[in-house]
C-alpha positions as CSV (number, residue, x, y, z in Angstrom):
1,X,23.2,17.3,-4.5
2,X,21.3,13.7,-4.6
3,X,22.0,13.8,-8.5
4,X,25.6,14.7,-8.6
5,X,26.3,12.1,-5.7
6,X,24.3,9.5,-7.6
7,X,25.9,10.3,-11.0
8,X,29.3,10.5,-9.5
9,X,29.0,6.4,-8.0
10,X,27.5,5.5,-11.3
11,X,31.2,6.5,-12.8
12,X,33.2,5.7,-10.1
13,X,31.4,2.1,-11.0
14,X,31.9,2.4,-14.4
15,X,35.4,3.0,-14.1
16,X,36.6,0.4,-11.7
17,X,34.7,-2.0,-13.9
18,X,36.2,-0.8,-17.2
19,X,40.1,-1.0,-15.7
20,X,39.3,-3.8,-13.8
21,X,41.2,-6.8,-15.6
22,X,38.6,-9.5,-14.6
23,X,35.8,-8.0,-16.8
24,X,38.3,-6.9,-19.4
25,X,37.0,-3.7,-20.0
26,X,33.4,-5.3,-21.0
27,X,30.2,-5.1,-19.0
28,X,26.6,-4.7,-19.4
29,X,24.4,-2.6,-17.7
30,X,20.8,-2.2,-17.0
31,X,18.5,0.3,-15.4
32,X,15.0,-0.3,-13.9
33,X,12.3,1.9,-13.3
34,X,11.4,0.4,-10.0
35,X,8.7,3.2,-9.2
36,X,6.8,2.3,-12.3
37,X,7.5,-1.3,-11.8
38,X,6.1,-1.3,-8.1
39,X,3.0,0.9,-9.1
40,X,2.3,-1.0,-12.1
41,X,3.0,-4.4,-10.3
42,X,-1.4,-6.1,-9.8
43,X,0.2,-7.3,-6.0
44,X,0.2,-3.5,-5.6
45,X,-3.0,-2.6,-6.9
46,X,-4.6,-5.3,-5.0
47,X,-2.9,-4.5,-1.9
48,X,-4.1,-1.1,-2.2
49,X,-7.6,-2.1,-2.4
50,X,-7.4,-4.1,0.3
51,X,-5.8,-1.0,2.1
52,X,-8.9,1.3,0.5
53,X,-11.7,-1.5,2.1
54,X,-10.0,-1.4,5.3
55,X,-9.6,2.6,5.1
56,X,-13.6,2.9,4.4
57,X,-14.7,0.7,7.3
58,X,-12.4,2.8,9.2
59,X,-14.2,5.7,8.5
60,X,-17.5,4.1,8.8
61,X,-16.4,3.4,12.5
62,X,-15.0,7.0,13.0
63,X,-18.6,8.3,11.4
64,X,-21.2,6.2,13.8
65,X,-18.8,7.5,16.7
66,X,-18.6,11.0,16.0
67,X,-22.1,11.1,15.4
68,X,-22.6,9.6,19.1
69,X,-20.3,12.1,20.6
70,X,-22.0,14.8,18.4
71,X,-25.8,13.2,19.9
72,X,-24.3,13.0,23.4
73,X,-23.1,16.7,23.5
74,X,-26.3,18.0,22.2
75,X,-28.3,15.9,25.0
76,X,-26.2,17.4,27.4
77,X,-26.5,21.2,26.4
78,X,-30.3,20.3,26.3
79,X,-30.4,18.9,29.9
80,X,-27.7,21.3,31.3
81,X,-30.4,23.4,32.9
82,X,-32.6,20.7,34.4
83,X,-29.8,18.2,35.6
84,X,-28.6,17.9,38.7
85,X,-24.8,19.2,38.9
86,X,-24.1,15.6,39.7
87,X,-25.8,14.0,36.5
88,X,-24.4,17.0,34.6
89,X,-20.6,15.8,35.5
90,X,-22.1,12.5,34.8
91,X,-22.8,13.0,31.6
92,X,-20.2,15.0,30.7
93,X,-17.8,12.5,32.4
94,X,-19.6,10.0,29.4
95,X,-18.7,12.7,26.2
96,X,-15.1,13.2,27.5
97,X,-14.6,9.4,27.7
98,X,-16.6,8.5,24.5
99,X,-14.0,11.3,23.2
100,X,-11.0,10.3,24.4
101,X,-12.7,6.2,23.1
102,X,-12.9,8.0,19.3
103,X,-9.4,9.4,19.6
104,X,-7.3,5.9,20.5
105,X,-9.4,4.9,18.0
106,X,-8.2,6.5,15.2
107,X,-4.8,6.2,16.2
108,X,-5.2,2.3,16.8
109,X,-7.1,2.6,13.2
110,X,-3.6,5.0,11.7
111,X,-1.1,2.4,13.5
112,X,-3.0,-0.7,11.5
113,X,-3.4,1.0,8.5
114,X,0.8,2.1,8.4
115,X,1.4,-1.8,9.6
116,X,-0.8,-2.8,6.8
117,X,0.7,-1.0,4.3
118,X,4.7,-1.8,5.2
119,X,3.7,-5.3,5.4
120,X,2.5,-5.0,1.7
121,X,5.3,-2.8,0.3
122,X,7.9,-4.7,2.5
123,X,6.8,-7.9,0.2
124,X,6.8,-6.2,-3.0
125,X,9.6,-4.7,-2.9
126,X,11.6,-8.2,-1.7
127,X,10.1,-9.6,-4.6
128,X,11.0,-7.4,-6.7
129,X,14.7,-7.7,-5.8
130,X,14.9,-10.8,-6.0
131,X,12.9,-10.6,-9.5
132,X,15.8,-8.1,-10.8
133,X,18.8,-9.9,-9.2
134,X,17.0,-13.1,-11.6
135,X,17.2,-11.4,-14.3
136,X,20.6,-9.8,-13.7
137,X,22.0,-13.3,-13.3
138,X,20.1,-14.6,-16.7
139,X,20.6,-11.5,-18.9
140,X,24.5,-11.3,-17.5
141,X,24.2,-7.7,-16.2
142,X,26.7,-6.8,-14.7
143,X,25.3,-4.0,-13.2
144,X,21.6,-2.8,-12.9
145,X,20.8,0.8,-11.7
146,X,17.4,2.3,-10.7
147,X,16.7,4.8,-13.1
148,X,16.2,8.1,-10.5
149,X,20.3,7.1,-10.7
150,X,20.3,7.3,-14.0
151,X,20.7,10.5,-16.1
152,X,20.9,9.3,-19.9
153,X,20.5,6.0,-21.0
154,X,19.6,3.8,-23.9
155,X,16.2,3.0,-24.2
156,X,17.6,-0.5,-25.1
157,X,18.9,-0.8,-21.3
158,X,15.5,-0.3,-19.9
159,X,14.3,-3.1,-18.3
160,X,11.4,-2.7,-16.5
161,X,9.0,-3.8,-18.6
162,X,10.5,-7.1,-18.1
163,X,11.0,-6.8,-14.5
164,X,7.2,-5.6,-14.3
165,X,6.1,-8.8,-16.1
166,X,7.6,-11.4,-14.0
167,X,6.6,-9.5,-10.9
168,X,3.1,-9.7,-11.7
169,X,4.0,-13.2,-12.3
170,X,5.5,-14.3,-8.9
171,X,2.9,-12.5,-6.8
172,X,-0.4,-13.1,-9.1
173,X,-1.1,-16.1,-6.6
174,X,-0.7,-13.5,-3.0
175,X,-4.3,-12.5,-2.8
């Protein structure tokens, strides 16, 4: 359904533009292959390094944690029968809340992480708008699709390769 609606704006397009006296029945197009371009792009690479570092201390964290929950249950199924019932709930007062400590946890770590990660792909990608909207404007374009849109084209249209290169230029400096 995605497909046919896609494919039937890229004609609708097409058409105004070839009956449309102000063009004269003449335009150029241009498809990018902004999945490729965003995963080759070094500001994405980088970015998800730093996401991996922050990811590994995370689980560092989450490791020493569990394994003081872990000790913590053990000491009190050890002690259950010569504690007190008041020491008992004590203790087991101290697991619950070292629990419930290891749970915001992780979600504080998951909300970072998802911040982290749309900061980084917010960038890129407004950089790599503005990349292709350059290069539309220089090249004359007068239309450039993303090539999930696009069912057949010349390979001569492609120009991601391009778009890749001066993306890697503009954000080489961001880390």
């Amino acid at each position: 359904m995605s497909i046919l609606r896609n494919f039937s704006v890229f004609v609708a397009v097409c058409m105004t533009l070839s009956m449309s006296p102000v063009w004269g029945g003449e335009y150029r197009l241009a498809f990018v292959d902004t999945t490729r371009a965003i995963s080759g792009c070094q500001a994405s690479k980088q970015a998800a390094e730093i996401i991996q570092k922050k990811i590994d201390a995370m689980r560092k964290e989450a490791s020493v944690a569990e394994t003081e929950i872990k000790r913590l249950k053990e000491d009190l199924e050890k002690r259950k029968s010569v504690m007190s019932p008041e020491a008992h709930a004590e203790l087991a007062a101290q697991v619950r809340q070292k629990y419930t400590d290891f749970q915001r946890l992780m979600e504080d770590n998951q909300v970072a992480l998802d911040q982290d990660s749309g900061h980084w792909t917010k960038r890129i990608t407004a950089e790599l708008r503005a990349v292709i909207e350059e290069i539309g404007k220089e090249k004359n374009f007068t239309a450039i699709f993303g090539k999930g849109q696009v069912i057949y084209s010349d390979p001569g249209i492609d120009i991601t390769e391009l778009v890749l290169q001066r993306l890697n230029n503009r954000t080489k400096n961001w880390f």
